[in-house]
N, C-alpha and C positions, 0 to 999 in steps of 0.2 A: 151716486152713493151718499146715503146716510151718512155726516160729519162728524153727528153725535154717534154714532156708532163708537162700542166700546167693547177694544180685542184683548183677549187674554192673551197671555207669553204664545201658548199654542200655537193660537190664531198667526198673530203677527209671523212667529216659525214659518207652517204653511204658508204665507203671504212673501216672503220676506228669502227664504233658504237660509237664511241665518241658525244655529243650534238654539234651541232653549237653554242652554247653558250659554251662549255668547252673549243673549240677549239678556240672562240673568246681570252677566257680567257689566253692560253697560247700562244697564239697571242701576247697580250698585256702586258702579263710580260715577251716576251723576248724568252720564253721556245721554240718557235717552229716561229722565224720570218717570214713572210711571204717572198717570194721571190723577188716578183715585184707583181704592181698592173696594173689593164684593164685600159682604156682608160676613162672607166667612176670610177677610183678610188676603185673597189673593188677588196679584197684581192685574190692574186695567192701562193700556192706553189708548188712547182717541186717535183717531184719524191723522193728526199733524205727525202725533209719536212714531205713525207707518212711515209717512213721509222721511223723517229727520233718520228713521233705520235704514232705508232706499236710500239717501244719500250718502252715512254713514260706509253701509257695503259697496257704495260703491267707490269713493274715496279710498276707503281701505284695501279695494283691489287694484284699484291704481297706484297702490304703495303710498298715499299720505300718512304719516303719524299719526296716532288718537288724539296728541294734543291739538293740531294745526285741525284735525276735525271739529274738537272741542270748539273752536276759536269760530269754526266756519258754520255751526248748528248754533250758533251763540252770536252768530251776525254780527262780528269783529274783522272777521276777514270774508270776501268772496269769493264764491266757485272760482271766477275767471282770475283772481289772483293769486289763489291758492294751484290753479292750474298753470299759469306760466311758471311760479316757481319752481313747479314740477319739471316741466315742460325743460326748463334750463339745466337742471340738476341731472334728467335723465341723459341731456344731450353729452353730460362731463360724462357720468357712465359710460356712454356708448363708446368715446372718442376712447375711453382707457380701457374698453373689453374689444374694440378695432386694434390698438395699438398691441395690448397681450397677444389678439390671433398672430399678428405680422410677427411678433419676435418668435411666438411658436415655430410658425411657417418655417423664419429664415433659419430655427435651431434646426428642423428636421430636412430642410434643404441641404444645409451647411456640415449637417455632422455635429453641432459645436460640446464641447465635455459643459460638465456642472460649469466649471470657473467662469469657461467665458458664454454661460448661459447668464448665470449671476450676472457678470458685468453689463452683458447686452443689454438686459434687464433695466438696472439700473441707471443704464445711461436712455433708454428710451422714456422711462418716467421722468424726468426732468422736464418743467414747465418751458411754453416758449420763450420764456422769457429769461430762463435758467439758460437754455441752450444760445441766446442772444448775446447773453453774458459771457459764456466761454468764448465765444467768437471776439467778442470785443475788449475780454482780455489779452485774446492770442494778439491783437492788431496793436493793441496799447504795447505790449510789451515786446513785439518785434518790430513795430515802426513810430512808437510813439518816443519822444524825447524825454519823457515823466517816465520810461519804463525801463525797466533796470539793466535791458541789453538793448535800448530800444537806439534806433540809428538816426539821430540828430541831420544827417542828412539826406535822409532816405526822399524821395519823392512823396510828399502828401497825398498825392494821388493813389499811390501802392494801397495806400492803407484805406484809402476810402473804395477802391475795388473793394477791398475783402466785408469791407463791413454793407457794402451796398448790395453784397452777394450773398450775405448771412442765410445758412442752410436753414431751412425754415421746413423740419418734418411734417408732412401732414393729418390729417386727425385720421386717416384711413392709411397708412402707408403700407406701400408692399413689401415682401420680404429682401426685395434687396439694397429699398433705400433703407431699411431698418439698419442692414448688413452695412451701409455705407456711410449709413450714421455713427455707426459704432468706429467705424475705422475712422474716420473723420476725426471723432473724439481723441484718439489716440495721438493720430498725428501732429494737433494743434497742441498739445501739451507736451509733445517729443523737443527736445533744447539745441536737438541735429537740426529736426526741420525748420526749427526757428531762423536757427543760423543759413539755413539755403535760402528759408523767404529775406531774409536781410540779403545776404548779397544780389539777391535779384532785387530788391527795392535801390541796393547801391547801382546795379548799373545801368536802370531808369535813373538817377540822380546825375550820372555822367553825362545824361542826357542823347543815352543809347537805350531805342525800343527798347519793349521785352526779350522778344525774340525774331528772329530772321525773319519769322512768317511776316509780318508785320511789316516790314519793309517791300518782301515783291510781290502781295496779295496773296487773297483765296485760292486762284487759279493755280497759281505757278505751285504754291503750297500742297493741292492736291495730287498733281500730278508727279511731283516730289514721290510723297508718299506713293501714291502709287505705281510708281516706276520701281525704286527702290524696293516698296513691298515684295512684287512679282519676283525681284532678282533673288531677293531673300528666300523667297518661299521654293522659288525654281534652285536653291543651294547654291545662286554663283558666288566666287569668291571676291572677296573686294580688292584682292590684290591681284585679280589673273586678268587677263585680255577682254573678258566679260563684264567685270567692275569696272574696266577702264573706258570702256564702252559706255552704258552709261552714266557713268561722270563725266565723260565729254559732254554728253547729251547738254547733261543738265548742266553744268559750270556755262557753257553757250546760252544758254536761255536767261539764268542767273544774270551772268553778267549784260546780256539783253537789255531786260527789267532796269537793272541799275546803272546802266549807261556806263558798262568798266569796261577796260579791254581780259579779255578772257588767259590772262597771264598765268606765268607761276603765282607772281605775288597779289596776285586777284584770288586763286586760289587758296594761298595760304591764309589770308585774310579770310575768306567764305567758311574756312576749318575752323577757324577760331570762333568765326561765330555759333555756329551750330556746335562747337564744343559749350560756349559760354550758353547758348538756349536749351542742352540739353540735360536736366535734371527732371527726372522721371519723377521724383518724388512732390516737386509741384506742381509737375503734369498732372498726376494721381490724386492730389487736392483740390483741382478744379474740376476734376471728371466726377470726384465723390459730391461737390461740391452741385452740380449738374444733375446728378443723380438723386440727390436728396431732395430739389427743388422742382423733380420735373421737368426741367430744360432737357432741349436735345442736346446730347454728346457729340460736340465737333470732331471726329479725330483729329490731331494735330500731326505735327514731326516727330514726335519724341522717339516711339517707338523704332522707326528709323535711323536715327541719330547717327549711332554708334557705327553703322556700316557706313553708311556718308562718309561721315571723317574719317574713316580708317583708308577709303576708296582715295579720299581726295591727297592724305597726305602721301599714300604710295605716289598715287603719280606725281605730286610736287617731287619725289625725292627721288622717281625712277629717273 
C-alpha cells in the first residue's frame, strides 16, 4: 500500500468500523489529528492516522481509557505496559464478580432475607488483609496479654494455632465457604465464644492437651465416634443395658491406650475429660475454619460428647 495515500473520515470509516461521528470526535480532541485538509476544507489522514485508529479501537474495546490511549499513540507509555495494567486490574474484577456469584449462590441455597444478604455482602468484600486483621484481633484480645480480656496465662501456642490458621477466602469461593465465612465472622466477634476460646487456652496452660483425642490417637478417636455414632443413630439409650455395653467397650480400650486400670475412678476421670473437651462451639470454629481454607474436615468427638458422659456417669453411679 501506498503510504502517502490520503483517507477521508469515510474512507478510514470503511477501513476502520469505527462511526464517522467517533472518528470526528477523536478528530477534535487531538486523539487522532487529521493530516492536512482538501482544497475544499475536508479532513485527510495518512496511512499512520489508519494505523494509530486500529490501535485506538482496539485498546478501547479492551476497555483502556482515552487518556491512557492518548499516552500510548503518544509513545509515553507501551502496548505491553498498558496491557499488563490491564491485565492486573481485570484479574481484581474477576476475583470481585467470582466473589458476588458465590454470595449469590449461597443467598439462594440458604434462603437468606435482605439483612443477612446485606451483611453476607459485606463481610465477603473485605480485603485479605481486612479479614487477617479480624482474626488477629480476635487472638490479641482473647489470648494476648495487651488485650483487654486477653489471658496472661494462656499457652502462646493457643494463639499462634489460630493465627497460623487464619481463614484465608479464596478469590473463587463456593457457596458454602462464603456461608462459613460469614459465620466465622460472627463468632470471633461473639464475647461468649471469647470466653470458651480462653478457657480452652487455660487448660492448655495447665498443661492438659486440648482435648482427650489427643492423648489415645486417631485410631481410638474414630472408633469412639463411630461406635457411639451407630448407638445414637440405632436410639440406644445411655442409661439402659445398651449404653452400658458400649461404654464398657470403650472405657477397656481407653484405659488400654493410657495404661489406667479400668475403675470407677478411671472413669470418673475419662467423664471429666470429654466434659472439659466438649464445647461444640470451638468445634464449630475450626470446622468453619477448615471449610474456608479448603482443608479436609476431620470429624472429631464433639458431636458425640454429650452421650459418652451421660453413659459413663450412669454406670459410675449404677
Amino acid at each position: 500500500m501506498d503510504v502517502t495515500t490520503l483517507y477521508s473520515i469515510g474512507e478510514l470509516s470503511r477501513r476502520t468500523g469505527l462511526s464517522v461521528r467517533t472518528i470526528r470526535f477523536y478528530s477534535d480532541s487531538g486523539v487522532v489529528a487529521p493530516t492536512t485538509r482538501s482544497p475544499a476544507g475536508y479532513r485527510l489522514y495518512d496511512f499512520d492516522a489508519l494505523l494509530r485508529l486500529e490501535l485506538l479501537r482496539t485498546l478501547r474495546e479492551l476497555g483502556v481509557d482515552l487518556p491512557t490511549v492518548r499516552r500510548v499513540l503518544d509513545r509515553e507509555l507501551s502496548v505491553a505496559e498498558v496491557a499488563a495494567a490491564h491485565a492486573d486490574a481485570l484479574d481484581v474484577e474477576i476475583r470481585g464478580l467470582q466473589l458476588r456469584r458465590s454470595v449469590l449462590r449461597a443467598v439462594a441455597r440458604g434462603g437468606s432475607g435482605p439483612e443477612e444478604t446485606r451483611l453476607m455482602h459485606r463481610l465477603t468484600q473485605l480485603s485479605g488483609e481486612e479479614r487477617r486483621r479480624l482474626i488477629d484481633d480476635f487472638a490479641e484480645a482473647t489470648f494476648g496479654a495487651s488485650g483487654a480480656h486477653g489471658a496472661a496465662d494462656a499457652d502462646p501456642a493457643a494463639a499462634a494455632m489460630v493465627r497460623a490458621a487464619t481463614p484465608d477466602l479464596p478469590d473463587d469461593p463456593s457457596g458454602e465457604q462464603v456461608a462459613a465465612w460469614v459465620e466465622l465472622a460472627g463468632l470471633v466477634g461473639d464475647e461468649e465464644f471469647r470466653a470458651r476460646m480462653r478457657r480452652t487456652a487455660g487448660i492448655q496452660a495447665a498443661g492438659r492437651p486440648l482435648g482427650i483425642e489427643d492423648e489415645v490417637g486417631a485410631e481410638l478417636t474414630e472408633l469412639t465416634r463411630q461406635k457411639v455414632g451407630r448407638a445414637m443413630e440405632a436410639g440406644i439409650d445411655p442409661l439402659g443395658d445398651g449404653g452400658a455395653r458400649v461404654v464398657d467397650d470403650l472405657v477397656h480400650r481407653f484405659a488400654g491406650v493410657l495404661a489406667r486400670k479400668p475403675d470407677r475412678e478411671f472413669r470418673n476421670w475419662l467423664a471429666r475429660r470429654f466434659e472439659e473437651a466438649d464445647d461444640p462451639r470451638v468445634d464449630r470454629y475450626w470446622r468453619l475454619v477448615w471449610i474456608v481454607n479448603g482443608w479436609q474436615v476431620v470429624p472429631g468427638l464433639s458431636p458425640v460428647h454429650p452421650w459418652f458422659v451421660q453413659a459413663l456417669r450412669h454406670d459410675r453411679d449404677g
